[in-house]
N, C-alpha and C positions, 0 to 999 in steps of 0.2 A: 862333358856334354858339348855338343856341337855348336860353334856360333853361329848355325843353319837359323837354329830354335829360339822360339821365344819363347822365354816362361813367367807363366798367368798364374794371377793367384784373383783371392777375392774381390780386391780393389781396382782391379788390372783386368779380369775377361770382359766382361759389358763392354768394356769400353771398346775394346780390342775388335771382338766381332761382330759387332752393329757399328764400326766404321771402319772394315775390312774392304779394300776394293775386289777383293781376289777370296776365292776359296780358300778356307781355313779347317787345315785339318789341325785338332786337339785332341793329346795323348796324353791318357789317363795312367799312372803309373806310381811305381815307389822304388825308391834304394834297394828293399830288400828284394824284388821282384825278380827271379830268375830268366822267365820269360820276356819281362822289360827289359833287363839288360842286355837280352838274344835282338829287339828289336832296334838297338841304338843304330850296328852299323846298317842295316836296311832303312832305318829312317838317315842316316846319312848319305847314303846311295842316293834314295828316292829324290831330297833333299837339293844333291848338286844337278839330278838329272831336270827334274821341274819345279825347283827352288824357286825359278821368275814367275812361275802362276799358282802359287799356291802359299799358302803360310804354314810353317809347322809350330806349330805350340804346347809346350806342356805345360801339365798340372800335377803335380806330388800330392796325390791323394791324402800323405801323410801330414802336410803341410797346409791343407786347402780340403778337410773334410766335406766343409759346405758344399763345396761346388761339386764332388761328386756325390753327395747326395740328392743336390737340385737335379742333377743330370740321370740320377739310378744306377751309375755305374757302381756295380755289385761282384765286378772281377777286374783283374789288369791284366793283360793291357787291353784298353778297352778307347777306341778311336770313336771322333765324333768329327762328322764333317760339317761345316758350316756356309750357309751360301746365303749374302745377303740376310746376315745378320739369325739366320734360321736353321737348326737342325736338319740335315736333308742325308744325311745316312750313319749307321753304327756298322762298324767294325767291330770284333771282338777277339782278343787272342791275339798271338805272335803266327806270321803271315812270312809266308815267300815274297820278295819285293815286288815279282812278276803281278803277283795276287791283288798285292796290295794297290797296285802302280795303277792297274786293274778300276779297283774301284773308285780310286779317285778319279782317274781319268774319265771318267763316266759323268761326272758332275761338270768337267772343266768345256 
């Protein structure tokens, strides 16, 4: 895993993004996830290209059921963007960087 990433678990999100200065995208995923594995080197790309305005985070579904039940993620990979401590877009699925680059940039 990339030293881009931060990884959240139950005792660690709250805190993280309601004292985020910066947009915080959260990736919802697992070991076993074929399509989460497709998206590591594009979350590494995305990562070095707007690494300084954004936060990347995961969460191991496997390890951290709660939190994606709080959240309803009901597939991986399943992004959640956070702006000011707030929910402000879902992503779902493994994504072209372009795509992705895309939607976050929209928030930034």
């Amino acid at each position: 895993m990339s030293q881009f990433f931060l990884n959240l678990d139950t005792q660690t999100f709250d805190e993280v993004i309601k004292g985020a200065q910066k947009l915080v995208l959260v990736d919802f995923w697992a070991e076993w996830c074929g399509p989460c594995k497709a998206m590591e080197p594009v979350l590494d790309s995305v990562a070095s290209e707007i690494g300084s305005d954004v936060i990347i985070a995961k969460v191991n579904v496997d390890h951290n059921p709660e939190l994606a039940n709080r959240f309803q993620v009901m597939a991986i990979p399943t992004f959640l963007l956070f702006k000011d401590g707030q929910e402000v877009a879902r992503i779902r699925g493994a994504l072209p960087k372009d795509q992705l680059l895309s939607k976050i940039q929209a928030y930034l």
